[in-house]
PLY file of the C-alpha trace (Angstrom):
ply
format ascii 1.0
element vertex 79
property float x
property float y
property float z
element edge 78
property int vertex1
property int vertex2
end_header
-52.54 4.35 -15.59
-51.32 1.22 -17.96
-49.42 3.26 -19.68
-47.37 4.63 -16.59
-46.63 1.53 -15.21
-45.02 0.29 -18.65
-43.10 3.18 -19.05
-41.79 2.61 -15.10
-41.15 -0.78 -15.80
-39.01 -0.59 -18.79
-37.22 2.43 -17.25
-36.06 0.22 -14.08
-35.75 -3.12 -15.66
-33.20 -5.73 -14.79
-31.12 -5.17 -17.69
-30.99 -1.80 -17.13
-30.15 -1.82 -13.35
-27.13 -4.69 -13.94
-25.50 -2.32 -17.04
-25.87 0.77 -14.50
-24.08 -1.32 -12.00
-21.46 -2.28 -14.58
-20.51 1.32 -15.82
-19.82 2.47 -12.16
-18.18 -0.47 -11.28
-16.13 0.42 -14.42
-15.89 3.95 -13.68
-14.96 2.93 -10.01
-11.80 0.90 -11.76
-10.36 3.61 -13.77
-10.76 5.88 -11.00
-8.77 3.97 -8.63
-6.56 3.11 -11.52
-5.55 6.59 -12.30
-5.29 7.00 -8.58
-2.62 4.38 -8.01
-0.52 5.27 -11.39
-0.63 8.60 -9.57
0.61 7.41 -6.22
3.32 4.74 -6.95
6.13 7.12 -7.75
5.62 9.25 -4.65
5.93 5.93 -2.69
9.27 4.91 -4.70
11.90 7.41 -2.62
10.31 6.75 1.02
10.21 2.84 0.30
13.83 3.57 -1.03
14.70 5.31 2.05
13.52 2.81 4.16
15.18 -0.53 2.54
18.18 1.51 2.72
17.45 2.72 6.27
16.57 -0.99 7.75
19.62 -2.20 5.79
21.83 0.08 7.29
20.72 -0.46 10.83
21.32 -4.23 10.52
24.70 -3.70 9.50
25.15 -1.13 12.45
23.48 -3.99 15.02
25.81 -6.65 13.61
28.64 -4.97 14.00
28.56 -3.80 17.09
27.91 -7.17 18.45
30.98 -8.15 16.57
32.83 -5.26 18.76
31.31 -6.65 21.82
32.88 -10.10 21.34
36.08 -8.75 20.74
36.45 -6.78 24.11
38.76 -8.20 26.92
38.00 -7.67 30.64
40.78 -5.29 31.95
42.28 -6.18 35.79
42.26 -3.74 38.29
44.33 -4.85 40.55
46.91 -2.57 42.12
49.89 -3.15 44.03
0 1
1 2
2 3
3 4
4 5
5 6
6 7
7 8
8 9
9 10
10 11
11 12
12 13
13 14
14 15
15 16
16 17
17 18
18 19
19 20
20 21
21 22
22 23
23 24
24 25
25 26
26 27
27 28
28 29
29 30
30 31
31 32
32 33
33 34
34 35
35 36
36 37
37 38
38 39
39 40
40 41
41 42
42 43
43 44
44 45
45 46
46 47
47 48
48 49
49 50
50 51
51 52
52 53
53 54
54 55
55 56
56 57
57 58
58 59
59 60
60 61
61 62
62 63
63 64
64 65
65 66
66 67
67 68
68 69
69 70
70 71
71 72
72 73
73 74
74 75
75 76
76 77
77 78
């Protein structure tokens, strides 16, 4: 029964427990890694699109308050 227990003891010791948490932490890493190197140039044309999008609206907006400004009130009065 000694012998069982020793065996189960050096199996699940501490040092073995903190390295298995190490290599899937590490494993986690390169996994997300590889994941984002993957991602970032899908992300490049719709965050292109966008910047371009919102900077083209604000020129739109601007302008047409511009246009507002501009605009005279026409009489209507008839004779």
């Amino acid at each position: 029964m000694g012998k069982i227990m020793s065996e189960a003891k050096r199996l699940f010791s501490a040092t073995n427990a903190i390295g298995y948490i190490f290599g899937l932490l590490g494993l986690s890493i390169i996994a997300v890694t590889q994941f984002l190197t993957e991602l970032l140039p899908l992300l490049f044309a719709p965050l292109v699109c966008a910047t371009l999008g919102a900077v083209l609206y604000a020129t739109q907006s601007s302008k047409k308050q511009v246009f507002e400004l501009q605009q005279t009130p026409i009489s209507t009065s008839q004779k």
